[in-house]
PDB file as gemmi writes it, atoms N, CA and C in Angstrom:
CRYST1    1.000    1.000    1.000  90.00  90.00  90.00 P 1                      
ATOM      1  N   UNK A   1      98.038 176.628  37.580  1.00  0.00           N  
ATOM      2  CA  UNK A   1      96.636 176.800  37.304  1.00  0.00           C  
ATOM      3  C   UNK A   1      95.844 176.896  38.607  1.00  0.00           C  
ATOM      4  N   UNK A   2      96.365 176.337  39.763  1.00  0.00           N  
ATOM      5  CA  UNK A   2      95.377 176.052  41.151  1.00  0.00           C  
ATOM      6  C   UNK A   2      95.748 177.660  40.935  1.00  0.00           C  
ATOM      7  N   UNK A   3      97.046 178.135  41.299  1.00  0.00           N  
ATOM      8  CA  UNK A   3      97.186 179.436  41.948  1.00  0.00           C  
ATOM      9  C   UNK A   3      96.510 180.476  41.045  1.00  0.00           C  
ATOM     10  N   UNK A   4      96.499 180.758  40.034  1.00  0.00           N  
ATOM     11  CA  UNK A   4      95.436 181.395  39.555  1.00  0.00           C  
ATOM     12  C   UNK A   4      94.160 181.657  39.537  1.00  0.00           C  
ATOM     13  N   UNK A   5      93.724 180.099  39.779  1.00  0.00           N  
ATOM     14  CA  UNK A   5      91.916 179.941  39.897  1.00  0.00           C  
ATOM     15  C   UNK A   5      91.900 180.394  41.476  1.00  0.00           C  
ATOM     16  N   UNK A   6      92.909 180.474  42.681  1.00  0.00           N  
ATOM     17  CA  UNK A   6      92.618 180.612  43.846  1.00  0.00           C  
ATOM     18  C   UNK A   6      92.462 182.369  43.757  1.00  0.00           C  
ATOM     19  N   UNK A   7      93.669 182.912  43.533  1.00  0.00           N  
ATOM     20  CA  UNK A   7      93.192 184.537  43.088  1.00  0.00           C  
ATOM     21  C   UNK A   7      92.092 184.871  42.305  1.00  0.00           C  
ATOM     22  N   UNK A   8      91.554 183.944  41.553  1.00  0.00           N  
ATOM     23  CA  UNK A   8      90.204 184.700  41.004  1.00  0.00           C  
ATOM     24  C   UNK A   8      89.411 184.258  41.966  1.00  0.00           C  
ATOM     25  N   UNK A   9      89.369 183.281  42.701  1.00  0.00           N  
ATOM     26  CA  UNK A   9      88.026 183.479  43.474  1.00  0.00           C  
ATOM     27  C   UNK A   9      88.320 183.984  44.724  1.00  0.00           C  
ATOM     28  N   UNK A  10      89.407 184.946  45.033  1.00  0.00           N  
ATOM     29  CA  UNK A  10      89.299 185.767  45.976  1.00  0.00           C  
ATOM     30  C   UNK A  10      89.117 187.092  45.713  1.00  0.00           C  
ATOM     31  N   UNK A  11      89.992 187.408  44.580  1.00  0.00           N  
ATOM     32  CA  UNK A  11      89.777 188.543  43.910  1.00  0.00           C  
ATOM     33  C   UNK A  11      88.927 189.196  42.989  1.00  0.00           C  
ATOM     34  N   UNK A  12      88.126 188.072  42.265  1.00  0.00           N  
ATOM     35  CA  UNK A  12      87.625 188.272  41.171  1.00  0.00           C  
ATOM     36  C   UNK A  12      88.339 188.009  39.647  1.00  0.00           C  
ATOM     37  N   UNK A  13      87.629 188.368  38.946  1.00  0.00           N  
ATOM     38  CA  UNK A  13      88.035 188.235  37.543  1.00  0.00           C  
ATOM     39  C   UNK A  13      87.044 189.391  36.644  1.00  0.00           C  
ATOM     40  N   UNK A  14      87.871 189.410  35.810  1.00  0.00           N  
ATOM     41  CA  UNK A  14      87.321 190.843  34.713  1.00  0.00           C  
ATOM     42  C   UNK A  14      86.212 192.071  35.364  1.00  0.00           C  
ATOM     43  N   UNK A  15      84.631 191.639  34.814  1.00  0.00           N  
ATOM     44  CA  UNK A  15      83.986 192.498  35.586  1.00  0.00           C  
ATOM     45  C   UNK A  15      83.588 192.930  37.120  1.00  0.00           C  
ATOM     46  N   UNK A  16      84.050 191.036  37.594  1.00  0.00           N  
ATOM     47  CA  UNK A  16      84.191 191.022  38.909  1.00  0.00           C  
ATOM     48  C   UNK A  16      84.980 191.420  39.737  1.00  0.00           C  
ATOM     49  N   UNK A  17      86.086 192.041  39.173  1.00  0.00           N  
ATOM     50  CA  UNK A  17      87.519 191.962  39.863  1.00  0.00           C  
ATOM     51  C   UNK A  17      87.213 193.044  41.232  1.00  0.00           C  
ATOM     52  N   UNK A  18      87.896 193.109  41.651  1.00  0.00           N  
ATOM     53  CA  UNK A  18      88.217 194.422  42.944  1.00  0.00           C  
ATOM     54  C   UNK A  18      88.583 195.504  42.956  1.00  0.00           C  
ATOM     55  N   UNK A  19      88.292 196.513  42.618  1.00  0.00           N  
ATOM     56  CA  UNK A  19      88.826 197.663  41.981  1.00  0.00           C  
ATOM     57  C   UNK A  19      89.905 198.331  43.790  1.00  0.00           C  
ATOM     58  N   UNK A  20      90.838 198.692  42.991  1.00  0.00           N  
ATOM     59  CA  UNK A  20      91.360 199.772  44.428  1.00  0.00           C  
ATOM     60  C   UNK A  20      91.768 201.139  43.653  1.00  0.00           C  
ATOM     61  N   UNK A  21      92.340 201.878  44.482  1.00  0.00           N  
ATOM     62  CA  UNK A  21      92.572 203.074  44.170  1.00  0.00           C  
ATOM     63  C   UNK A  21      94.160 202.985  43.224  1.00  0.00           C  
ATOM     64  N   UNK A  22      94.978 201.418  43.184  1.00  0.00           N  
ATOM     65  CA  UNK A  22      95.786 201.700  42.642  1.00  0.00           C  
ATOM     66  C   UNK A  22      95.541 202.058  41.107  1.00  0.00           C  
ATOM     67  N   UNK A  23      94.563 201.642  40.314  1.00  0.00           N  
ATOM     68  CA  UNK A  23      94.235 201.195  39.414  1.00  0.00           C  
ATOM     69  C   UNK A  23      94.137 202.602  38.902  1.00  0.00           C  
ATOM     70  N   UNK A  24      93.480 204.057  39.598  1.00  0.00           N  
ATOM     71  CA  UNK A  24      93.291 204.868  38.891  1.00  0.00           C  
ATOM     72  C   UNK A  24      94.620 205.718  39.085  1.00  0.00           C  
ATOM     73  N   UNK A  25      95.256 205.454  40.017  1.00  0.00           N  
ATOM     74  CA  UNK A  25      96.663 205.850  39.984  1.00  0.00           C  
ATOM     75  C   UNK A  25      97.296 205.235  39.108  1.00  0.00           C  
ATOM     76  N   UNK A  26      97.691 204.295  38.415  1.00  0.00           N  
ATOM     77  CA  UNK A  26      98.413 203.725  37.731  1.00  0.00           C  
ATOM     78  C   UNK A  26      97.973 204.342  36.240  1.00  0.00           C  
ATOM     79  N   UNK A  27      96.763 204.559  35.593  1.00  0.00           N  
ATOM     80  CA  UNK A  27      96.219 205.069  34.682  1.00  0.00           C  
ATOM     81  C   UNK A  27      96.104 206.465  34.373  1.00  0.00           C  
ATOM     82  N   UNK A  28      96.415 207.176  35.389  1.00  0.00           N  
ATOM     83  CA  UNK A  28      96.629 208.625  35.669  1.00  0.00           C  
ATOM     84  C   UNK A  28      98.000 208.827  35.204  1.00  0.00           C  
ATOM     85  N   UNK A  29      99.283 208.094  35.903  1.00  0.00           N  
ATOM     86  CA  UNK A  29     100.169 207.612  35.691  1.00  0.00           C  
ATOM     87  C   UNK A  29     100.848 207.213  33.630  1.00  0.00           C  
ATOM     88  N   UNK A  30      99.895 206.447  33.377  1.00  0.00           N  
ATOM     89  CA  UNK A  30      99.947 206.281  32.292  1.00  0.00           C  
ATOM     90  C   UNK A  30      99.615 207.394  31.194  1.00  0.00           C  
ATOM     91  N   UNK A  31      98.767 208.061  31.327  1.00  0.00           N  
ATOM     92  CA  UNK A  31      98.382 209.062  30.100  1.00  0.00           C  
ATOM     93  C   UNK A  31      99.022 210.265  30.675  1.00  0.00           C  
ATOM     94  N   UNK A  32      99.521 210.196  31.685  1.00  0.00           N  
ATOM     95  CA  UNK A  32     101.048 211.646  31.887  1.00  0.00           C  
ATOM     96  C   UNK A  32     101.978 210.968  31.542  1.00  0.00           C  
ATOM     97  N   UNK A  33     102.591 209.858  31.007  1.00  0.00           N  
ATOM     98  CA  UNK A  33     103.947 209.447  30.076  1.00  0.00           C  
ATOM     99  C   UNK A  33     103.526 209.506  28.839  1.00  0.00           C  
ATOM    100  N   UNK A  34     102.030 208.986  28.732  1.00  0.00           N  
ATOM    101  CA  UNK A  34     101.571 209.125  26.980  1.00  0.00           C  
ATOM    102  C   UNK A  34     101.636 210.262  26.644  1.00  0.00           C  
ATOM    103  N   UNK A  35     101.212 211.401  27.642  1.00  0.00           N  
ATOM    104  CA  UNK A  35     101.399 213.225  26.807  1.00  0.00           C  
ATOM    105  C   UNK A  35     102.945 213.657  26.700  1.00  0.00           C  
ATOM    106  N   UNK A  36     103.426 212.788  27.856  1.00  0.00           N  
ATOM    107  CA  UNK A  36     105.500 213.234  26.942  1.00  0.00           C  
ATOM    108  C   UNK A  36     105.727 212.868  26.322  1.00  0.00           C  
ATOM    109  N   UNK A  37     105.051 211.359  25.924  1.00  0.00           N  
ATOM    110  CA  UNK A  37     105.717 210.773  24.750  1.00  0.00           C  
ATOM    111  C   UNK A  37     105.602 211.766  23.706  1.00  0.00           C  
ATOM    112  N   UNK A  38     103.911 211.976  23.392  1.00  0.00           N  
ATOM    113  CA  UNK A  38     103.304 212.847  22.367  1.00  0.00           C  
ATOM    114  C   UNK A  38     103.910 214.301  22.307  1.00  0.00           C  
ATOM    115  N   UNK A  39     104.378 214.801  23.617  1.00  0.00           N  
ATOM    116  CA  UNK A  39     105.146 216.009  23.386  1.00  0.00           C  
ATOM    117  C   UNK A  39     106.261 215.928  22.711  1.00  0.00           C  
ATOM    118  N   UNK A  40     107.250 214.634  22.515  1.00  0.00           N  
ATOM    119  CA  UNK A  40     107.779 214.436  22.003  1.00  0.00           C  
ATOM    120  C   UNK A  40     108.449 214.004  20.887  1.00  0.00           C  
ATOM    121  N   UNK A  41     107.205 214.349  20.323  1.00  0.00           N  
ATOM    122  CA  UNK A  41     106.941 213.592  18.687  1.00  0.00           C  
ATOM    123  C   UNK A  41     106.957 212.331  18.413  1.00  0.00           C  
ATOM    124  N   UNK A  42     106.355 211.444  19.702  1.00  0.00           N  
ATOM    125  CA  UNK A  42     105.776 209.957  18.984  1.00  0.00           C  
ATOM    126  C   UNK A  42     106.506 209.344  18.625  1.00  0.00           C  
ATOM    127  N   UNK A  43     108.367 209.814  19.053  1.00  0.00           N  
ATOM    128  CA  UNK A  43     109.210 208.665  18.179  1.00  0.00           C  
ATOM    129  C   UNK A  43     110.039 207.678  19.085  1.00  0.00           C  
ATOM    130  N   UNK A  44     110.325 206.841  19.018  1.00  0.00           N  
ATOM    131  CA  UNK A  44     110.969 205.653  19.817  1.00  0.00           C  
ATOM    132  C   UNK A  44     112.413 206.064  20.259  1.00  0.00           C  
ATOM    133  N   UNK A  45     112.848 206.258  19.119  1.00  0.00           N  
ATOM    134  CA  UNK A  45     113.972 206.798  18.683  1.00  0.00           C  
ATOM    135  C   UNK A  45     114.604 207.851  18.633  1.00  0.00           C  
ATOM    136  N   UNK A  46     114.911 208.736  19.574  1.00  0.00           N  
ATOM    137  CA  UNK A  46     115.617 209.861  19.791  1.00  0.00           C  
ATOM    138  C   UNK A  46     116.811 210.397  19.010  1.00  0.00           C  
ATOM    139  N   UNK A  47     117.524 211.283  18.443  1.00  0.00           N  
ATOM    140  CA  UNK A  47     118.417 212.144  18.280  1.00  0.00           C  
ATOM    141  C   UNK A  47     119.135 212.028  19.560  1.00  0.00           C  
ATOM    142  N   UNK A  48     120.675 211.531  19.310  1.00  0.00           N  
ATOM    143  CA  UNK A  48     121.768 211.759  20.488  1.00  0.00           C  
ATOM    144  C   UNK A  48     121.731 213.281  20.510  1.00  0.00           C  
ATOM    145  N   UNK A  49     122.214 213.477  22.041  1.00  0.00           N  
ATOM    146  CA  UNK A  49     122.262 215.011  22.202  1.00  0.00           C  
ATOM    147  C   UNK A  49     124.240 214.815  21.935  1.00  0.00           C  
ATOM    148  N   UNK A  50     124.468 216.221  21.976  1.00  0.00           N  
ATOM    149  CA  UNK A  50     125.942 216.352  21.555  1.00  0.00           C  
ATOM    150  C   UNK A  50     126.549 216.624  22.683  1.00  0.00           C  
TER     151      UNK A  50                                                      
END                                                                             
């Protein structure tokens, strides 16, 4: 619990937090795996190839 409360008050918390550039990389990141998923018909579960 110390080590947590020490990162929020260096870093912030929620609206406060610190934004960096990883954040929009990582989210950029994310909705280009969400459009393969979706290219891929949304299923978990694949068909073995032969």
């Amino acid at each position: 619990m110390k080590i947590s409360q020490k990162i929020r008050d260096e870093h912030g918390d929620g609206p406060t937090a610190v934004e960096s550039g990883y954040d929009t990389e990582a989210l950029a990141g994310m909705a280009e795996k969400s459009a393969e998923f979706a290219a891929q018909g949304n299923r978990v579960y694949l068909p073995l190839a032969d």
